[in-house]
DRENFIRO-281250 format. One line per 4 residues: number of its first residue (from 1); their letters; for each residue x, y, z of N, C-alpha, C. Coordinates in nm, 2 decimals, padded with zeros to 4 digits. Example, Ala and Ser with C-alpha at 12.3 -4.5 7.8 and 13.67 -1.06 7.14 Angstrom:
residues 2
1 = AS = 01.32 -00.57 00.78 01.23 -00.45 00.78 01.32 -00.33 00.78  01.28 -00.22 00.71 01.37 -00.11 00.71 01.29 00.00 00.79
***
This chain:
residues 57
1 = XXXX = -01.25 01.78 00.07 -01.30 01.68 00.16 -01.30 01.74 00.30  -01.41 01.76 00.37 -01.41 01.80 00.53 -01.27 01.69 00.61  -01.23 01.74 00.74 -01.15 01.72 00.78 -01.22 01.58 00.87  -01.32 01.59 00.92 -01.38 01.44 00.98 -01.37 01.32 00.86
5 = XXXX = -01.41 01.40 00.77 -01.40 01.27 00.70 -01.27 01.20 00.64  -01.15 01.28 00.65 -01.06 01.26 00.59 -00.99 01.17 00.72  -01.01 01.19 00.85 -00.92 01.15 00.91 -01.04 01.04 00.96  -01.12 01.02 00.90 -01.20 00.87 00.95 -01.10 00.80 00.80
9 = XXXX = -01.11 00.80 00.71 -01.07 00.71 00.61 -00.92 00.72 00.67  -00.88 00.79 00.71 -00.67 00.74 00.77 -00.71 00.66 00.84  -00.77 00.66 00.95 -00.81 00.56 01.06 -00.85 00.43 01.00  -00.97 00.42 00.91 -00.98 00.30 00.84 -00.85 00.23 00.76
13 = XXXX = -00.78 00.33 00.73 -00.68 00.28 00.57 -00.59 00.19 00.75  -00.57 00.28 00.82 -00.48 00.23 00.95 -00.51 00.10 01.01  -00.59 00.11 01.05 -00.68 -00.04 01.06 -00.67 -00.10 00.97  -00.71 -00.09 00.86 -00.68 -00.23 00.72 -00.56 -00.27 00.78
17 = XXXX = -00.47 -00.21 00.77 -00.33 -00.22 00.74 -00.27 -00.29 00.86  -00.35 -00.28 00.98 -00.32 -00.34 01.11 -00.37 -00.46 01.08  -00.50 -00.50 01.07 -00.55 -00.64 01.02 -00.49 -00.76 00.93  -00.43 -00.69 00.85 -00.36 -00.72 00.72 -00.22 -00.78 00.74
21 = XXXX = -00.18 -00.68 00.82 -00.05 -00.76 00.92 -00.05 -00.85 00.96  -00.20 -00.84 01.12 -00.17 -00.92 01.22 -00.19 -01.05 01.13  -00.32 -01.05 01.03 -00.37 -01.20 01.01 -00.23 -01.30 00.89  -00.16 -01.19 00.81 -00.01 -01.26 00.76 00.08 -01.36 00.89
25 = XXXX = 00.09 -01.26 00.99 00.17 -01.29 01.11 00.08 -01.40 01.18  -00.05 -01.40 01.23 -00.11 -01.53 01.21 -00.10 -01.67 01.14  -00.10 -01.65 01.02 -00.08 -01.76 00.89 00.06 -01.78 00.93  00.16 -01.71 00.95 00.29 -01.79 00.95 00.37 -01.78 00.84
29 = XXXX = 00.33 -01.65 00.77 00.40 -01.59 00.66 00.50 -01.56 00.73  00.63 -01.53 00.66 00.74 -01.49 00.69 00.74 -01.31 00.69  00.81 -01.24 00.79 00.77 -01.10 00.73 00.83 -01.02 00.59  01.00 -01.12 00.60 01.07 -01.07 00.47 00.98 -01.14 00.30
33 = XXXX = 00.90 -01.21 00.32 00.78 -01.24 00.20 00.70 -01.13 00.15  00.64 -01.06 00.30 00.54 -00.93 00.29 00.63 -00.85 00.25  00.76 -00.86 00.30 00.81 -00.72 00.23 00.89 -00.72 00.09  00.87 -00.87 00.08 00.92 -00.85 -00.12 00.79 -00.82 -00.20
37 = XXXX = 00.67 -00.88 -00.14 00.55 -00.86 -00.21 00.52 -00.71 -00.22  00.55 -00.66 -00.09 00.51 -00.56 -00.09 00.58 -00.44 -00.17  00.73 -00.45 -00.20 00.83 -00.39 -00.28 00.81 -00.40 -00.41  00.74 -00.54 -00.46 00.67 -00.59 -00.60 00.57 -00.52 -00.64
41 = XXXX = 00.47 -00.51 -00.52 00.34 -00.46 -00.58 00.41 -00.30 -00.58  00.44 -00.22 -00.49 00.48 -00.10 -00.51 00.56 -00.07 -00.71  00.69 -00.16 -00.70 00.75 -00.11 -00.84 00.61 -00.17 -00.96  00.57 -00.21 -00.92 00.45 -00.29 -01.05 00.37 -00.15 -01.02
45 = XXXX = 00.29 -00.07 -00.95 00.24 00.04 -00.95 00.30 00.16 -01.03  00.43 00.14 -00.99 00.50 00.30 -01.02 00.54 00.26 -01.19  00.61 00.14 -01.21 00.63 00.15 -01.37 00.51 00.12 -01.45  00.40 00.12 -01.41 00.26 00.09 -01.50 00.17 00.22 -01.49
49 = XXXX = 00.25 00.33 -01.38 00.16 00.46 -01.39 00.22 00.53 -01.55  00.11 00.64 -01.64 00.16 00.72 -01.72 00.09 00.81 -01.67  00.22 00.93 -01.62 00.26 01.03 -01.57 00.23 01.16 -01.69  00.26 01.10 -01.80 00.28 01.16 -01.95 00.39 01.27 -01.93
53 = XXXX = 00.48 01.25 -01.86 00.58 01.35 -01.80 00.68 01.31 -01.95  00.69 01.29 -02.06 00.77 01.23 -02.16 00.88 01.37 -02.16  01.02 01.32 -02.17 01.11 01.40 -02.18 01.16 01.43 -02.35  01.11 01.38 -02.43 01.14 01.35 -02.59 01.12 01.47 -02.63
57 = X = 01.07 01.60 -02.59 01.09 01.73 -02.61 00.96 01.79 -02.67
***
């Protein structure tokens, strides 16, 4: 991936993530909510990846 393009999609992912904030903090969500949801959706990602890394030999 060329380097313009890579650091337009950070900028984008950066902005989402700014948006996404402010409009929670708008609504009047609590922050410690975002950050259980957000600790939820993270462990729900990592234990539903297969890695195929199996140690069973």
């Amino acid at each position: 991936m060329p380097l313009p393009q890579f650091l337009l999609m950070l900028v984008a992912v950066v902005l989402a993530a700014m948006v996404t904030l402010w409009a929670t903090v708008s609504a009047g969500v609590p922050m410690f909510a975002v950050l259980l949801v957000t600790l939820g959706a993270a462990a729900l990602l990592h234990y539903t990846q297969r890695d195929h890394h199996d140690h069973d030999g």
